[in-house]
C-alpha positions as CSV (number, residue, x, y, z in Angstrom):
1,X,11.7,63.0,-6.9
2,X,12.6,61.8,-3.6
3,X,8.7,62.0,-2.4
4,X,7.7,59.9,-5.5
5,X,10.4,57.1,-4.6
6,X,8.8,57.4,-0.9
7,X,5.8,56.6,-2.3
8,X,6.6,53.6,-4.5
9,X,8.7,52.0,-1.7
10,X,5.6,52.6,0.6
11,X,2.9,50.6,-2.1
12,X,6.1,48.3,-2.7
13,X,6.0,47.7,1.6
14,X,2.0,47.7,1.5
15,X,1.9,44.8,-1.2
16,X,4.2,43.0,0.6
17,X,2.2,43.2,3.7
18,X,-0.9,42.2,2.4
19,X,0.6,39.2,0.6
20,X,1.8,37.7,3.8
21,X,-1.1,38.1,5.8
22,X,-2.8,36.8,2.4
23,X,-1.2,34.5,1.1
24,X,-2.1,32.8,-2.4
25,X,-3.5,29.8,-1.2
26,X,-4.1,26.0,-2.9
27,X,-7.3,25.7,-4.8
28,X,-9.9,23.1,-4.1
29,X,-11.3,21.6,-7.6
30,X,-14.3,19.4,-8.0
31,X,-15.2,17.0,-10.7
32,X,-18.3,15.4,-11.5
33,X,-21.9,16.0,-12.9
34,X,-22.7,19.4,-12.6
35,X,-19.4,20.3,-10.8
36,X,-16.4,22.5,-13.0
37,X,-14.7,19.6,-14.1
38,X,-16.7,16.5,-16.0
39,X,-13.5,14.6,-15.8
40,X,-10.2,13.9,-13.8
41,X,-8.0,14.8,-16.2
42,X,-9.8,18.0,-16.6
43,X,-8.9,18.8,-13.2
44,X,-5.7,17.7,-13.4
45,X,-4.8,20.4,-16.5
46,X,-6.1,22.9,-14.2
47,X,-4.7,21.6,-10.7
48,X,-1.5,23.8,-9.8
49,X,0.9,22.9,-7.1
50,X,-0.8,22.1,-3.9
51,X,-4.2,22.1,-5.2
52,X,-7.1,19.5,-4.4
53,X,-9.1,17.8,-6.6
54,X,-12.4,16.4,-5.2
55,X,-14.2,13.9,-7.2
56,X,-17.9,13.3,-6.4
57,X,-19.2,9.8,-6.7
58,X,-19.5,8.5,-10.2
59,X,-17.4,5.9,-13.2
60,X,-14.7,7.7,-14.7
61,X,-13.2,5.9,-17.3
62,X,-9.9,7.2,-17.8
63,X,-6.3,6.9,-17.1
64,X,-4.4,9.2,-14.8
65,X,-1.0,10.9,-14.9
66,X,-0.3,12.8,-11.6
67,X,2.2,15.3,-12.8
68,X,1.4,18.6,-10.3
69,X,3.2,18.9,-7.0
70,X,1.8,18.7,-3.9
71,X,-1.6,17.3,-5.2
72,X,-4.5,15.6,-3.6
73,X,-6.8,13.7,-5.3
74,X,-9.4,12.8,-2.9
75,X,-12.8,11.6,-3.5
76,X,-15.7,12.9,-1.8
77,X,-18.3,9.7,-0.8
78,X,-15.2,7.0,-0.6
79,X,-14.4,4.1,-3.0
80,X,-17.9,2.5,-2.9
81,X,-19.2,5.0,-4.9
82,X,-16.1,6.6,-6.8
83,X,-14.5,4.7,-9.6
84,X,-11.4,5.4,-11.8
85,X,-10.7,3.4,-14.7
86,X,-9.4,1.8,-17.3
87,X,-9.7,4.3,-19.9
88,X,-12.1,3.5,-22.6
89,X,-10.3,2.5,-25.7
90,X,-6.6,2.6,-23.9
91,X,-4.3,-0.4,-23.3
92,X,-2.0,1.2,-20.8
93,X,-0.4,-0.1,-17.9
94,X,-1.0,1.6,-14.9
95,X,-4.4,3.2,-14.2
96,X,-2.8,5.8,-11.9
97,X,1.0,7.0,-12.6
98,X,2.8,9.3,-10.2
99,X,6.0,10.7,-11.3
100,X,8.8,11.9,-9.9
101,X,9.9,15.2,-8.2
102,X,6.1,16.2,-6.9
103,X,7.0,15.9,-2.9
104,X,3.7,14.6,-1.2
105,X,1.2,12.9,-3.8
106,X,-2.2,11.9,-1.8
107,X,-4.5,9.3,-3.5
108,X,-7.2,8.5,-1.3
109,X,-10.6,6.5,-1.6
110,X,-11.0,4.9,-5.1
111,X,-12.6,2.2,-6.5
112,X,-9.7,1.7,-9.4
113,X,-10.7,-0.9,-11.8
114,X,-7.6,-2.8,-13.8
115,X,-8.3,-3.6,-18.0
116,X,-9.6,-6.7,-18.3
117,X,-7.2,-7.0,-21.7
118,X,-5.1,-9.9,-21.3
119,X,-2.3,-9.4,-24.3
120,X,0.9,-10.5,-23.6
121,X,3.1,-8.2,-22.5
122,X,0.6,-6.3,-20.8
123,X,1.4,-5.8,-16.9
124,X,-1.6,-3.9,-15.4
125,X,-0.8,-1.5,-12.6
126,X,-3.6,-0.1,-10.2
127,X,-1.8,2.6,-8.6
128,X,1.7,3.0,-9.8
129,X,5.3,4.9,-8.6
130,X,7.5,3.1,-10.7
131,X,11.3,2.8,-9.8
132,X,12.4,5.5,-12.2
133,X,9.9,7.7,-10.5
134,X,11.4,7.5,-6.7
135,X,13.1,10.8,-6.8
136,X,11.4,13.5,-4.6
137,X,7.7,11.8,-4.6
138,X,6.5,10.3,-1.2
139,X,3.1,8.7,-2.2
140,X,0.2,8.7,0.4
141,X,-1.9,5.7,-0.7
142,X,-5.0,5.7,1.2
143,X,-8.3,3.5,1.6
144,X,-8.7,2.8,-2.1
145,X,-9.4,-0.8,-3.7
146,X,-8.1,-2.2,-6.5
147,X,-10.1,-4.7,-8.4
148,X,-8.8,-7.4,-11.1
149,X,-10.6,-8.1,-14.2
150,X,-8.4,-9.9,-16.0
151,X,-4.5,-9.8,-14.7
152,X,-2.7,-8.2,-12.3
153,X,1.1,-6.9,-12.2
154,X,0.8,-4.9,-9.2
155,X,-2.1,-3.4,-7.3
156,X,-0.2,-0.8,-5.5
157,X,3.4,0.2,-6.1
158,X,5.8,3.1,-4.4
159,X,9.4,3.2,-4.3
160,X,10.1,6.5,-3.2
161,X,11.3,7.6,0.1
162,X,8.4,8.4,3.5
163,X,5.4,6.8,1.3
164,X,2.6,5.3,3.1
165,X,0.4,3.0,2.1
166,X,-2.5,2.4,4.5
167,X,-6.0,1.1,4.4
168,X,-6.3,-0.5,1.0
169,X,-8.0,-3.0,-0.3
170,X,-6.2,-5.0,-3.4
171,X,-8.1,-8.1,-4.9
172,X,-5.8,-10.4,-6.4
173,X,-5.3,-12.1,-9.9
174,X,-3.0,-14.4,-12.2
175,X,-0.5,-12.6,-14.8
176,X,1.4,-14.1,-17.6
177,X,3.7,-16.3,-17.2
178,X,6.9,-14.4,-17.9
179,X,6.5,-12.1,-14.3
180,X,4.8,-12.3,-11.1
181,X,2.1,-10.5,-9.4
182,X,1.6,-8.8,-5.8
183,X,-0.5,-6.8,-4.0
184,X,1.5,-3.9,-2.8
185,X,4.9,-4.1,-4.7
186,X,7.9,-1.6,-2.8
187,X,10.7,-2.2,-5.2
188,X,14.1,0.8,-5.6
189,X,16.5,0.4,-8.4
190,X,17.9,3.0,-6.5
191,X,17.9,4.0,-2.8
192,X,14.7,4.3,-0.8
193,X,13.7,4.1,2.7
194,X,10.8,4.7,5.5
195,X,8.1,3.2,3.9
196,X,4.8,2.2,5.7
197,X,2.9,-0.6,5.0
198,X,-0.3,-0.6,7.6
199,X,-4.2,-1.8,7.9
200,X,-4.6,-2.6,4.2
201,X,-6.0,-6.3,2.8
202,X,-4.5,-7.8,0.6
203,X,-7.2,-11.0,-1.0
204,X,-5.4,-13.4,-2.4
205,X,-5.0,-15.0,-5.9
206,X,-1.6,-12.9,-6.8
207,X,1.3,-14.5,-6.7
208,X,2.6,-12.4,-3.3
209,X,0.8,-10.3,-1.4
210,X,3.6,-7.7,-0.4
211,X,6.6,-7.8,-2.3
212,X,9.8,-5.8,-0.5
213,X,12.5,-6.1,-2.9
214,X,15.6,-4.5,-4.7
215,X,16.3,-4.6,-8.3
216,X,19.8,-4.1,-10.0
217,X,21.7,-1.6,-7.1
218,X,18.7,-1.0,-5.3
219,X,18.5,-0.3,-1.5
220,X,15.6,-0.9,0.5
221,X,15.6,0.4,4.4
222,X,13.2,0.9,7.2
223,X,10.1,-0.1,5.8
224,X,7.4,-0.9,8.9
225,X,4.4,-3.6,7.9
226,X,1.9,-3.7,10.6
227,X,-1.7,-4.9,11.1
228,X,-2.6,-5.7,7.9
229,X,-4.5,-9.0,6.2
230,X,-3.1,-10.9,3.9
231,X,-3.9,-14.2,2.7
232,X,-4.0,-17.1,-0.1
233,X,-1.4,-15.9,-2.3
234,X,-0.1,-18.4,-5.0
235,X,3.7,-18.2,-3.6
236,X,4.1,-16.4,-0.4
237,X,2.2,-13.9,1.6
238,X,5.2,-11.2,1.9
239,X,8.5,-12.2,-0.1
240,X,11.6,-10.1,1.1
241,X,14.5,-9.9,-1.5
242,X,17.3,-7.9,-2.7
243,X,19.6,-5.7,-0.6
244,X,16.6,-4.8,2.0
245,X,17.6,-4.0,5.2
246,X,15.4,-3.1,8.7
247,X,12.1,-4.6,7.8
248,X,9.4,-4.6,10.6
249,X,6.9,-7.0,10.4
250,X,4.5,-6.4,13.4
251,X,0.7,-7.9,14.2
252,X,-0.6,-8.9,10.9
253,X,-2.2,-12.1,10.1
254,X,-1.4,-13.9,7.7
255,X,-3.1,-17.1,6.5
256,X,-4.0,-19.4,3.8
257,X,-0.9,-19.2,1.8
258,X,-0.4,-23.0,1.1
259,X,3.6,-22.1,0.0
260,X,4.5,-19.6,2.5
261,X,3.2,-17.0,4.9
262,X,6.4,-14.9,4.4
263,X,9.9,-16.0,2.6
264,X,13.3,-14.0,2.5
265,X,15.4,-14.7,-0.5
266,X,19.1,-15.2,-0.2
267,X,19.6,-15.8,-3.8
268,X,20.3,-12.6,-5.5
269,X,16.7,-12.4,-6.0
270,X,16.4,-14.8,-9.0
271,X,19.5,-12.9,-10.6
272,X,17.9,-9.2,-10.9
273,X,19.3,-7.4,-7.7
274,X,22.5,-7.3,-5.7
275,X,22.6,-8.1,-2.5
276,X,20.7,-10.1,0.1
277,X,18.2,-8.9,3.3
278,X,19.9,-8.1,6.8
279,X,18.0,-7.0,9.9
280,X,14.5,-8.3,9.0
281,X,12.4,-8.4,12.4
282,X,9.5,-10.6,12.4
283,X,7.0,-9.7,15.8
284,X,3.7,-10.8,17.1
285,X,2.4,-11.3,14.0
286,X,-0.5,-14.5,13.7
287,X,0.4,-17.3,11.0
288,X,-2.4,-19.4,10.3
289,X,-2.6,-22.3,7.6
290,X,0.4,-21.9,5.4
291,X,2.7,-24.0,4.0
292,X,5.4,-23.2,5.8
293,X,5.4,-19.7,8.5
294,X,8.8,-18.3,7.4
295,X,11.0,-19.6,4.8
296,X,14.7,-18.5,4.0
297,X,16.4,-19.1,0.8
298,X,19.5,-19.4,1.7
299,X,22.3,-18.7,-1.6
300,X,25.5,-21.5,-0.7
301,X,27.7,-18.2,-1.9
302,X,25.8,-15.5,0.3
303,X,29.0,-14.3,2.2
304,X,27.5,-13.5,6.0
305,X,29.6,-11.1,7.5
306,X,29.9,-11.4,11.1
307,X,27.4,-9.3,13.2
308,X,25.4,-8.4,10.3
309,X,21.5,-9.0,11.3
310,X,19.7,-12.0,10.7
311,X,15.6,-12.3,10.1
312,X,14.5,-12.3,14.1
313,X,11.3,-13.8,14.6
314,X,9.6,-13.6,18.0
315,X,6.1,-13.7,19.5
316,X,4.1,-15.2,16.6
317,X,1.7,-17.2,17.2
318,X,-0.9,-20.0,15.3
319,X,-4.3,-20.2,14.1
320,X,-6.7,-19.0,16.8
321,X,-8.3,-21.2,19.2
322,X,-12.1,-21.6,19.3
323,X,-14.1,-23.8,21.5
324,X,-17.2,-25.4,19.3
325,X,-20.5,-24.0,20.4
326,X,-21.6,-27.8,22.2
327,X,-18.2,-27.5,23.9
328,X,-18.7,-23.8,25.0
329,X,-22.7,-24.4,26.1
330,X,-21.3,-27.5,28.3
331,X,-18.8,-24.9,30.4
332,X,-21.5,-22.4,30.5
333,X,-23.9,-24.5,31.8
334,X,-21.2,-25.6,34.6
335,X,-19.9,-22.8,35.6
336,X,-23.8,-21.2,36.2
337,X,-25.3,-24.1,38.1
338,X,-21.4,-23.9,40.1
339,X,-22.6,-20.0,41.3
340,X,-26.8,-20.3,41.0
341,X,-27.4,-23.9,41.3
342,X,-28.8,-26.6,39.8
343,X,-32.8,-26.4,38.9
344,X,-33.6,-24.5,42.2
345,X,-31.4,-26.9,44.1
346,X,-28.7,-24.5,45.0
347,X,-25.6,-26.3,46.0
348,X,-24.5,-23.1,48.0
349,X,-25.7,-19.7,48.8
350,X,-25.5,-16.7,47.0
């Protein structure tokens, strides 16, 4: 008896061996013709926590709903050449959904193609982690574009906690009149922080470009936007409202936004969130041909407490300076006959 225990505890200690010096690792899946998976979604009933899913270059018209933890969906040739969306015969909202509770969700290198429907009460999302989706879900947005067909309620939105959105592309468009549009939309109805906006390009024709606000109790914190494009927006290139606090908003350029390059709002935000922005920081960034640089709202009953951070702007600058061509031959021309002379005549020596 006691040699058969000996033995089971010794398989028990072999298994246990071999499964951590093997352990069960994520699965790569690939969609497209002639691959496993025809479609996304295929893949996506198949995915299991901390898979990949690789999509080869193609049109895939359908809507996505990231539900597995941990994923990656990743395409293979980049968004020139990979398309999602909209789903043929659907009239829903957001082309890609990521919920909740999924810890690291990647998106990267889609073309994703907004419904050209125009109902009302239709509010077209590109990429979308709606507020009621913040909890446990940082959302890696990477290199995709999103293109407008008809309207546009968001390109890009997050709202949970360490998500990064970085080199996208987000073509703009009008919505209806009952709400506005933006680019990249971080919004909380509850409590998120550590965002990153960075190297994305953001074209104009929405109503803001980058929208950083709060709604209800919401808290916003520590969201960095740096080096990105953004420009002719109908209202304001960023707009900063709600109870958002530490916002850095370093080296971008921002131009062509005939109301204003970037506005903070100190007026509830139009009634839907409490509180007002503290500790915005606005550095080195290049304002060019708005209607105003930086606007603040300021609401008469916005209580300031004493030492509580105000927006801090430093080391902006203007359009660019550029010599015309006439202008720059003329100090070319000087400056060589200055150090070779003038048509053989040197006036010194070399």
């Amino acid at each position: 008896m006691k040699k058969i225990k000996s033995i089971i505890i010794g398989i028990l200690l072999i298994v246990s061996i071999l499964t951590i010096l093997n352990p069960v690792s994520a699965a790569t899946l690939e969609v497209g013709p002639g691959k496993t998976y025809a479609t996304i979604n295929a893949a996506m009933g198949a995915a299991g926590a901390g898979d990949t899913i690789l999509v080869y270059p193609g049109t895939y018209n359908e809507n996505i709903n990231i539900t597995v933890p941990n994923l990656t969906l990743k395409s293979v040739a980049g968004r020139d050449s990979t398309i999602i969306g909209p789903g043929t015969g659907l009239n829903q909202n957001t082309v890609i959904s990521i919920q909740s509770g999924l810890g690291i969700i990647t998106v990267d290198g889609f073309t994703v193609i907004l419904s050209p429907d125009k109902l009302s009460g239709y509010h077209p999302i590109g990429i979308g982690q709606r507020m009621g989706a913040a909890a446990g879900t940082a959302s890696y947005i990477f290199n995709n574009k999103i293109k407008v067909t008809g309207t546009l309620r968001n390109g890009i939105q997050v709202s949970g906690e360490n998500s990064q959105i970085v080199g996208n592309i987000v073509e703009g468009g009008p919505l209806t009149v009952d709400w506005g549009s933006s680019g990249i939309l971080i919004a909380a109805s509850t409590t998120t922080k550590n965002i990153l906006v960075k190297n994305n390009q953001l074209l104009g024709q929405m109503d803001y470009g980058l929208g950083i606000i709060t709604w209800g109790s919401g808290v916003v914190s520590d969201v960095v936007v740096e080096n990105n494009i953004i420009e002719k927006t109908v209202y304001a290139g960023i707009s900063i409202g709600g109870k958002v606090s530490n916002t850095m908003v370093t080296n971008n350029i921002i131009k062509n936004n005939p109301v204003n390059g970037l506005e903070e709002i100190h007026t509830n935000y139009y009634g839907y969130a409490a509180g007002n922005p503290t500790g915005t920081k606005v550095y080195y960034n290049q304002f060019c041909n708005n209607g105003k640089d930086i606007d603040i709202y300021d609401d008469p009953n916005d209580i300031y407490v004493i030492g509580e951070p105000r927006l801090d702007a430093r080391g902006n600058t203007g359009c660019p300076t550029t010599l015309p061509m006439n202008k720059f031959l003329s100090i070319f021309k000087k400056n060589f006959e200055k150090n070779h002379g003038n048509g053989g005549n040197a006036s010194g020596t070399d």
